[in-house]
C-alpha positions as CSV (number, residue, x, y, z in Angstrom):
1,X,125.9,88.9,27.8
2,X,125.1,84.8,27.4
3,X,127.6,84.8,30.0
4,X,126.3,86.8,32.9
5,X,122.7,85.4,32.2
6,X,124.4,82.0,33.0
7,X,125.7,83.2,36.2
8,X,122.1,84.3,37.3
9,X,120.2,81.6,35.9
10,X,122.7,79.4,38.3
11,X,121.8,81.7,41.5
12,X,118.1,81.4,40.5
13,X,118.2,77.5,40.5
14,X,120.0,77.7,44.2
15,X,117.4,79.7,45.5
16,X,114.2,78.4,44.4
17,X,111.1,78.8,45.6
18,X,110.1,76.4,48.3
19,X,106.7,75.9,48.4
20,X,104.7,76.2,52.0
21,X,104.6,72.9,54.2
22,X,101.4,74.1,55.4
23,X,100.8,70.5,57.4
24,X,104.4,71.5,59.3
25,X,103.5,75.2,59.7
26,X,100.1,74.4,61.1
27,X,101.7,71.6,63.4
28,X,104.4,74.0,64.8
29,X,102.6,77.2,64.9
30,X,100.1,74.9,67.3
31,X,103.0,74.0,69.3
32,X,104.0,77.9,69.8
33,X,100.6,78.8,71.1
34,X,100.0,75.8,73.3
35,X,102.8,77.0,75.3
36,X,102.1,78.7,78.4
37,X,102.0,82.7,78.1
38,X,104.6,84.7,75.5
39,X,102.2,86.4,74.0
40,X,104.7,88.9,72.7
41,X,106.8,86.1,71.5
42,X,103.5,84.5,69.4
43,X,102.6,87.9,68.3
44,X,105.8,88.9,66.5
45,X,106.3,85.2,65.5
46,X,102.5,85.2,63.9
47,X,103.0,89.0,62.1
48,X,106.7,87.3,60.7
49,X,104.5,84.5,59.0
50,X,102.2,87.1,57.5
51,X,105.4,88.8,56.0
52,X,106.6,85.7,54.4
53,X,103.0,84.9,52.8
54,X,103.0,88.2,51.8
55,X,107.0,88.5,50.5
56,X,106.3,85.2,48.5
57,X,102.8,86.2,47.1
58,X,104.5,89.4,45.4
59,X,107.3,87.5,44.5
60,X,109.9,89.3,46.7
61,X,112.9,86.7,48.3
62,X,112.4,86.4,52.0
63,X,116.2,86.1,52.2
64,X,116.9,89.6,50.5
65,X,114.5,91.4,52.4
66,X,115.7,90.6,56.1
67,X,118.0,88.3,57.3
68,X,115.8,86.9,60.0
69,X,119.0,86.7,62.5
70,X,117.3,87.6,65.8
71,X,118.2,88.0,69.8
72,X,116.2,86.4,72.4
73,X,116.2,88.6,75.6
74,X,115.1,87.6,78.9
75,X,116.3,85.2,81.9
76,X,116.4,81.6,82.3
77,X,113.7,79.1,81.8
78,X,111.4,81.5,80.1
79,X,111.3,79.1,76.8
80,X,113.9,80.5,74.6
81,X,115.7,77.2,73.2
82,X,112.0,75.9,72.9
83,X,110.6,78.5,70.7
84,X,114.2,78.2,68.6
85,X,113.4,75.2,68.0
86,X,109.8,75.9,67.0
87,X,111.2,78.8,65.0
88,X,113.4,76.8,63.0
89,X,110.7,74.3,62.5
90,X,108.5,77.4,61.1
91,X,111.0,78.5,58.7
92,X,111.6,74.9,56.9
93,X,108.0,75.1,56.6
94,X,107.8,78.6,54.9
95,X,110.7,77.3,52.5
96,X,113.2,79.5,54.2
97,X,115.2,76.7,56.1
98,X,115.9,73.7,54.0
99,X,116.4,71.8,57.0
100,X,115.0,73.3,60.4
101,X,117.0,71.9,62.4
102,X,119.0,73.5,65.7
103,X,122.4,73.4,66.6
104,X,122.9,74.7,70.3
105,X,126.2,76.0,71.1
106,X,127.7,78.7,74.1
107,X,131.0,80.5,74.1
108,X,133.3,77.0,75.1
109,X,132.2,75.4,71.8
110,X,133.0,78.6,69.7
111,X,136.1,80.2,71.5
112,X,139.0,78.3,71.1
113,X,142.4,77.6,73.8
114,X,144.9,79.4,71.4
115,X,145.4,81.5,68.5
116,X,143.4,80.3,65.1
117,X,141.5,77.4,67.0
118,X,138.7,79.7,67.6
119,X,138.1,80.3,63.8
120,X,137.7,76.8,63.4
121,X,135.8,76.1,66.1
122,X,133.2,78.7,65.1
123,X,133.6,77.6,61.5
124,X,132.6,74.3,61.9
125,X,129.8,75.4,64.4
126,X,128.3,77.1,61.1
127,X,128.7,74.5,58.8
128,X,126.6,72.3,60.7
129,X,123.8,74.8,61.4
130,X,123.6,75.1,57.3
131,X,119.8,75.2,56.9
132,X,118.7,75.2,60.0
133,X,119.3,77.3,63.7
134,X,122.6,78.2,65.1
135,X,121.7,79.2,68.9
136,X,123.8,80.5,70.7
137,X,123.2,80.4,74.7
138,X,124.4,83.2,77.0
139,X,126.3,84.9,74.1
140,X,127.4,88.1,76.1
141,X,129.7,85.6,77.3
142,X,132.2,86.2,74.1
143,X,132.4,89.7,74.8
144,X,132.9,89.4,78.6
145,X,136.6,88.9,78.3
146,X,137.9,92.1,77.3
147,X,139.9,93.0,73.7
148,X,142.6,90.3,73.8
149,X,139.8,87.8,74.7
150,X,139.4,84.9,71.9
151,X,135.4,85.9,72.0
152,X,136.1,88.8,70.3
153,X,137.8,86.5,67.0
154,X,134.4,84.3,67.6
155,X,131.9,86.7,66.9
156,X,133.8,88.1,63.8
157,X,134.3,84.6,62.1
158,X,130.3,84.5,62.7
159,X,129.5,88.1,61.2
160,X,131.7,87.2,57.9
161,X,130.1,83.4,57.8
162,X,126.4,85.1,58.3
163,X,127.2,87.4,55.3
164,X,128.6,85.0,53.2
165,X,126.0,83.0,53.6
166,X,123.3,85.2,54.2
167,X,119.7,83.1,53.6
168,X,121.2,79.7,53.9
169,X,121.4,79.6,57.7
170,X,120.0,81.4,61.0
171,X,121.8,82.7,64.0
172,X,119.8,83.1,67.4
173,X,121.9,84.7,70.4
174,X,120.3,84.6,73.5
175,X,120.7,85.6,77.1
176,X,119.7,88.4,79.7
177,X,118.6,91.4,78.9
178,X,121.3,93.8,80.3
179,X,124.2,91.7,79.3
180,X,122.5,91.0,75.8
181,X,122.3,94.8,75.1
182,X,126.1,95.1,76.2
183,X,126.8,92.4,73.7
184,X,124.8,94.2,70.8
185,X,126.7,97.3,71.6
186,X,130.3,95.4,71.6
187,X,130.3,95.4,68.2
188,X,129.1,97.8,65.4
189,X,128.3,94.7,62.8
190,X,125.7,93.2,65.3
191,X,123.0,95.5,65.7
192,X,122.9,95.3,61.4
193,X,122.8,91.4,61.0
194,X,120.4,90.8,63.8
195,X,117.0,92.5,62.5
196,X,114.5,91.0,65.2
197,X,114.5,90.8,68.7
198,X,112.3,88.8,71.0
199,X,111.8,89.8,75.1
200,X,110.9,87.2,77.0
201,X,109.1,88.0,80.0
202,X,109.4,85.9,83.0
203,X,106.3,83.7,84.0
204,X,103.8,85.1,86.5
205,X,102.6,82.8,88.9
206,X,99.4,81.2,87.8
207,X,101.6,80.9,84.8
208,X,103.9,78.7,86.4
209,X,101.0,76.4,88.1
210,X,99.7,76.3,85.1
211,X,103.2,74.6,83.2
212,X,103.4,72.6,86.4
213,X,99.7,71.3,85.6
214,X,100.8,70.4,81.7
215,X,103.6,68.9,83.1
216,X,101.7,66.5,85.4
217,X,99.5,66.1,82.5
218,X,102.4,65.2,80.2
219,X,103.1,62.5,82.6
220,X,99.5,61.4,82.8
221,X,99.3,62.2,86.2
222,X,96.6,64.4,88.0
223,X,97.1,65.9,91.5
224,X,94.4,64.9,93.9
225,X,92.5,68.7,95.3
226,X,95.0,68.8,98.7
227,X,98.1,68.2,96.8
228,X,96.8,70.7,94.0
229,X,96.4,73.3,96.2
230,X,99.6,72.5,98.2
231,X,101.6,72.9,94.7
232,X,100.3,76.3,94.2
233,X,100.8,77.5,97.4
234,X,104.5,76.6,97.0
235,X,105.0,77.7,93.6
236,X,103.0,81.6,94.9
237,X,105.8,81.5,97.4
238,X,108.5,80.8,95.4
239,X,107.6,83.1,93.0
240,X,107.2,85.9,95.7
241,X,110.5,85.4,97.2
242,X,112.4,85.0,93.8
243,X,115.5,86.4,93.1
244,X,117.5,87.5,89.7
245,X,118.9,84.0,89.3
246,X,115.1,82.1,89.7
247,X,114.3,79.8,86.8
248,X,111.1,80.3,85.6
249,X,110.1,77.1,83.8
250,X,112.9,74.8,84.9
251,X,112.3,75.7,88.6
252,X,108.9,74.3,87.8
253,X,110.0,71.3,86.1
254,X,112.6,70.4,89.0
255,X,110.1,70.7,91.3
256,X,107.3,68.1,88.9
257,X,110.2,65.8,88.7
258,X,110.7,65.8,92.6
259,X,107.1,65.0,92.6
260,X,106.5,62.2,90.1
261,X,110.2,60.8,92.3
262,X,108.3,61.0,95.2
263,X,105.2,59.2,93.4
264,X,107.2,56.5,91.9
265,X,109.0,55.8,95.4
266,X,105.5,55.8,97.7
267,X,104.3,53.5,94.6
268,X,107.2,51.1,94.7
269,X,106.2,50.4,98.2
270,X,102.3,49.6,96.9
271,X,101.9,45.7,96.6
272,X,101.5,45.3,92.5
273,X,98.0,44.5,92.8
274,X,97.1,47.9,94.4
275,X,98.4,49.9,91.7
276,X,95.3,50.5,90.1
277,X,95.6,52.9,87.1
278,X,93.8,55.7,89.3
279,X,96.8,55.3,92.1
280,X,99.4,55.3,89.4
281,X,98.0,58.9,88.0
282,X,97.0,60.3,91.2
283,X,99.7,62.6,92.9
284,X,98.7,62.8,96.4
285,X,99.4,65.2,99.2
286,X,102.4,63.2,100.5
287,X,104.2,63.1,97.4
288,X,104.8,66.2,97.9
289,X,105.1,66.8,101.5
290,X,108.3,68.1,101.6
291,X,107.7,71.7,99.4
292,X,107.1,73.5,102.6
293,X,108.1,77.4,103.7
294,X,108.3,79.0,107.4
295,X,105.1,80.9,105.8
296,X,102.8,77.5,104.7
297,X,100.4,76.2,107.0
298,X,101.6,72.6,107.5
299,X,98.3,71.7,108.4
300,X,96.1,69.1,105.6
């Protein structure tokens, strides 16, 4: 009997109870809901936290309960590696994670060129997401290549690795929708390790002026009322005429970095003594004179 208490006793000291970082869950939880819209995303993020206070206030082991293995659906640029890093920042603070850190990886670092290098590959992907976030980008790509395919070896080395270590790591495949539901359908051992999924809807348009705004503001730069009203004239039209392959957030954040380009080149051209701090965070109307359609007025 002395024995088998031993071999418990030595499970119970692996898996202690970590007490809540509740300065890093407050921090990160902040982060989640300054970003713009998700509300779906904070909402099921918010009720998991209230399951976690609950599981450790009753004594239950988060771990044993769910697995917390999820799927992020929805297209590009709609803040999915963001909020898996957030994510994994929430769960080192609830004592889940013992590190919180992410480890981003698509189907060329998992599958490998010949026979028994994809094992490894994926293997070693694992290891180093120990206590932290193993995300996987666009992972309907390792079912895409039919039954021979060396996807197919991928994603059962990670089904045996996220059972044999079930609690000490988390797995986050992401990608569209359609092909995402494909890939959960490839294989019957997916749909019962991932127990959460996550839709990310794209941004609406005031939406997007509004990221476009914060990321002015992260620049500590302010858009003067012509070039304002320029920007979201020709983020509305972009947004009207999108297409399945638009990008959401990082269509916004090319077009800000074309701007503050634009900025920094019309400022280079200003004698030094000109550059008053008001000039250096004003975007003006010329800076961005070149985001023009057939459709806006090219009139000031």
């Amino acid at each position: 009997k002395e024995d088998i208490e031993k071999v418990f006793h030595a499970q119970s000291l692996l898996r202690a109870d970590i007490p809540i970082d509740e300065d890093l869950l407050k921090e990160s939880v902040t982060k989640l809901n300054k970003m713009i819209g998700l509300e779906s995303v904070k909402q099921e993020v918010n009720e998991l936290i209230k399951l976690v206070r609950f599981y450790k206030e009753t004594g239950k082991d988060v771990r044993d309960t769910f697995s917390l293995h999820s799927v992020f659906l929805g297209n590009p640029g709609t803040g999915k590696t963001t909020v898996a890093r957030i994510i994994a920042q929430i769960f080192k603070a609830l004592g889940i994670l013992e590190r919180g850190h992410l480890v981003e990886c698509d189907r060329q670092s998992l599958v490998g060129a010949y026979i028994g290098q994809t094992a490894i590959k994926t293997s070693s992907l694992v290891e180093r997401s120990m206590g932290g976030v193993l995300f996987i980008d666009e992972a309907y790509a390792l079912t895409e290549g039919g039954s021979a395919d060396y996807g197919k070896e991928a994603i059962e080395t990670l089904l045996k690795r996220m059972e044999d270590h079930r609690g000490e790591f988390i797995v986050i495949a992401a990608g569209y929708t359609h092909n995402m539901n494909q890939f959960m359908e490839s294989n019957p051992g997916l749909k019962s390790r991932f127990d959460k999924v996550f839709s990310f809807a794209d941004f609406e348009a005031s939406e997007l002026f509004s990221i476009a705004l914060n990321q002015l503001a992260e620049n500590n730069i302010k858009p003067e009322a012509k070039a304002k009203k320029r920007l979201k004239e020709y983020i509305d039209y972009l947004f009207e005429h999108k297409d399945k392959y638009f990008g959401n957030g990082r269509a916004v954040r090319r077009i800000i970095e074309e701007a503050i380009r634009n900025q920094h080149l019309r400022l280079s051209e200003l004698p030094k003594n000109k550059r008053t701090e008001k000039v250096v965070g004003t975007l003006m109307l010329e800076d961005i004179a070149d985001f023009k359609t057939d459709n806006l007025p090219t009139s000031t």
